[in-house]
N, C-alpha and C positions, 0 to 999 in steps of 0.2 A: 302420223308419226313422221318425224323429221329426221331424213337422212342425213349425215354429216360427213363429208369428203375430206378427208387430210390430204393439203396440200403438201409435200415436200418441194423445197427450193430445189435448184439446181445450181451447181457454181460452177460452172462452164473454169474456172483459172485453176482448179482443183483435177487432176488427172487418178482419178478413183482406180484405175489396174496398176498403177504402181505403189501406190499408197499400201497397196499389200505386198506389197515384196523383202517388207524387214527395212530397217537403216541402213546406212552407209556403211562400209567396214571400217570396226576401230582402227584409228592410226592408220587407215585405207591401208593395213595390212590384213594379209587370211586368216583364217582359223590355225591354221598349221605355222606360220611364221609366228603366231602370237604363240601358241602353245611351244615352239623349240625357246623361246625368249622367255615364256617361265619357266622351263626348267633350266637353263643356263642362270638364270637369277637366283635360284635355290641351289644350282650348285656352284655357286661363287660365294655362298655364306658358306659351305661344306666346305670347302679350300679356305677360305676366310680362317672361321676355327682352328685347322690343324696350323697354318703359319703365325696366327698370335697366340697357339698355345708355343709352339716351336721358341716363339722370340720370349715367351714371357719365362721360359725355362731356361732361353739362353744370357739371357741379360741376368737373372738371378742367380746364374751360379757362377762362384769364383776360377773357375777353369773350365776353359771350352778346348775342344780342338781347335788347330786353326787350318783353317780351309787349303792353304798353301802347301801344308805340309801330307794333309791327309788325300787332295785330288791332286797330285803331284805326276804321276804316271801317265803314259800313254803308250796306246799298241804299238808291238815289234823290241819293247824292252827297254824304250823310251824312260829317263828319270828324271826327278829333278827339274818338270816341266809347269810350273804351277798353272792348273786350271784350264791347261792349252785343252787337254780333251773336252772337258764340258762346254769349252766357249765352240767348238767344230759345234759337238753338237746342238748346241743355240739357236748355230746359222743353218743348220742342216735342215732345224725345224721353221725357223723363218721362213727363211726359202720354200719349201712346203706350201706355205701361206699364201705365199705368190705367187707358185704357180694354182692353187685353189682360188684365187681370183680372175686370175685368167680361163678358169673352168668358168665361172661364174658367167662371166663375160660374153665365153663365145655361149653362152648357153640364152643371154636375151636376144644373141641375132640368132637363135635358131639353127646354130652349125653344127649337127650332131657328132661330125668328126672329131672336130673342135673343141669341143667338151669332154670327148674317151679320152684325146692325146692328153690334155691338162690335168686330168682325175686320176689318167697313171702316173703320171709326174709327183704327183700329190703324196699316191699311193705309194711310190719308192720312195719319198722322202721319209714317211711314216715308219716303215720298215726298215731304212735307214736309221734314227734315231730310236725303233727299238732294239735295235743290234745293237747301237751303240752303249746303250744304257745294259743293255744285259752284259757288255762285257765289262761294265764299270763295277756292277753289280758281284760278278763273278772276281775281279780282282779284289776286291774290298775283303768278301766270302776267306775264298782258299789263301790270299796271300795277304794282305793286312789283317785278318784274323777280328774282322766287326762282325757284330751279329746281333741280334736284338736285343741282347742280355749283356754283351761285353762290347765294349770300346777303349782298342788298345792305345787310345791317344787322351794327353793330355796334358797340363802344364805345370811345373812344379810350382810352389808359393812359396816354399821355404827356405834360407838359403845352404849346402851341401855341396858332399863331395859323390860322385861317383865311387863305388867301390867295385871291386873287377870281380870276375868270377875267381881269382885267385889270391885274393884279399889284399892287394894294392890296391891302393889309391887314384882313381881313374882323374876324368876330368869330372872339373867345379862347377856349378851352376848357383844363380843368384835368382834370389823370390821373381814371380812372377816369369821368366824366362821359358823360351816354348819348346825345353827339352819333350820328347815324345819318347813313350813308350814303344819299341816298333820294334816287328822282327826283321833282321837284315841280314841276308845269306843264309839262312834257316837257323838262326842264334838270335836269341830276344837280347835284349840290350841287359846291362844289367838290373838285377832284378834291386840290390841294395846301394843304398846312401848313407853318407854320414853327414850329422847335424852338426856344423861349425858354428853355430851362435843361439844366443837363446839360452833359456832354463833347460833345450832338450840335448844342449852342446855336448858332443862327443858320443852320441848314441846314434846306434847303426838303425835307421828303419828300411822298411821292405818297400819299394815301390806299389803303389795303387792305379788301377786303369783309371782312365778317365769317367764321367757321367755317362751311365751307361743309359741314358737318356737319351745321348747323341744316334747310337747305332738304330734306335727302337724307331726316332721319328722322319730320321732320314729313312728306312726301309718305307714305311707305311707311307709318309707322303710321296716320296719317288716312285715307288709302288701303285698308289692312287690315280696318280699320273699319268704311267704307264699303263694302265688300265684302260684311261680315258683312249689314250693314244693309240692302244691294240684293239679297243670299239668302233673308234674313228676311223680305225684302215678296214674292217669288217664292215660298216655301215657304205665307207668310199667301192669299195668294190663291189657290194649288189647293186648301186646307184651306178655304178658304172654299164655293169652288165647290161644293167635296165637305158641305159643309153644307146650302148651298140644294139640293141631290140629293136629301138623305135617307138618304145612306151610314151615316152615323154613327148615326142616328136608331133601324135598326132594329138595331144592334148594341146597344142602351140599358147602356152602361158611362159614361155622362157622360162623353163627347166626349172621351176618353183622348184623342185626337189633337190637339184642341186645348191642353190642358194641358201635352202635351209640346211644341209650337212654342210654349207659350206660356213654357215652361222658357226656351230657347233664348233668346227676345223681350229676358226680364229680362236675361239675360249680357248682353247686348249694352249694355243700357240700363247696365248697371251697370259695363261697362269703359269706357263713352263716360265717365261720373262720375270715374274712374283717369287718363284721357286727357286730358280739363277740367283735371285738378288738376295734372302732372305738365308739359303743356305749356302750359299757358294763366294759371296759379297759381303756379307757383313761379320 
């Protein structure tokens, strides 16, 4: 009987103990920078949604607030300010951004001091811009009188007279014009008009808030927002802690963990940029 020996080749240009070690990493990014980059992608269709519902509600109705009149205020009893408060805090959140770059930063040389000082920096801006928004939040509340149901702003279309609480004849307004409904020195403006033209001429109607569409989406997205925002200072401070420990230090991979919060940081900063523009700009 004939014995038969299998030869196997050898290919000496083939390194057979790496060939088991898996591929390359995709986009020679980790597991964990890939994973914070899909859900940042999914939650940018989830903000995507709520601002083209926003636009597509606002572009369809014949009267909107206007942004001028309704973010007009600022702390200390400031009036008459259009948008100065919202644009502080803009820059408040920018800034933020930059110094969470500079976290980033000193975090591939390895300076673990260097990366606590920038990650509080980060951390007070975060905090800063939720104060700020909670007391936007708070004015709107107790003293413009929005709320998810009502919105006391809005424009007339028809052309009218003012009528006073005493049934004179106040001042005139013509269609389209950005009379507002508003209360001012804790007296709502008036509540009736009279119809100067038209089939409706000479009849007194009652004033109507504006779409109370406005109060419902501004809360929810601002809100959403601010979520992201009060997560992002929560996730910056165990990362932080986990800094001044030393965790990361003897893993010496440049502070992967900060770079990926610091992924997250930027979204944030960069839908609040979407959010500025979409309710506060247009």
């Amino acid at each position: 009987m004939t014995e038969h020996t299998t030869v196997v080749e050898e290919h000496p240009e083939v390194d057979y103990g790496q060939a088991w070690q898996g591929g390359d990493k995709p986009l020679k990014a980790s597991y964990g920078k890939l994973m914070m980059w899909y859900f940042l992608l999914s939650d940018a269709f989830t903000f995507s949604g709520f601002l083209i519902a926003y636009s597509a509600l606002r572009f369809n109705s014949s009267t909107w607030p206007e942004a001028d009149f309704v973010f007009s205020t600022f702390p200390g009893g400031f009036h008459h300010m259009p948008l100065i408060f919202v644009t502080v805090m803009t820059f408040i959140l920018i800034l933020s951004s930059v110094t969470m770059v500079r976290a980033v930063q000193e975090g591939q040389r390895e300076n673990q001091k260097g990366v606590a000082f920038w990650m509080g920096l980060t951390i007070l801006g975060g905090l800063s811009f939720l104060g700020c928004q909670a007391w936007e939040w708070t004015n709107l509340i107790t003293k413009e009188h929005v709320s998810l149901y009502t919105n006391p702003f809005g424009k007339y279309e028809a052309d009218g007279v003012y009528i006073n609480e005493d049934g004179s004849e106040g001042e005139t307004f013509r269609a389209g014009s950005g009379y507002l409904v508003h209360k001012h020195d804790g007296h709502w403006a008036p509540k009736k008009y009279k119809v100067t033209s038209g089939p409706e001429a000479g009849t007194i109607k009652t004033q109507v808030f504006g779409p109370r569409a406005f109060g419902a989406l501004f809360f929810v997205i601002t809100g959403f927002h601010g979520f992201h925002v009060f997560s992002g200072v929560l996730f910056l401070l165990i990362i932080m802690l986990n800094v001044i420990s030393g965790i990361y230090k003897k893993r010496k991979n440049g502070y992967e963990m900060v770079e990926k919060i610091g992924l997250y940081w930027h979204f944030v900063d960069l839908v609040w940029v979407y959010v500025f523009l979409v309710f506060y700009l247009l």
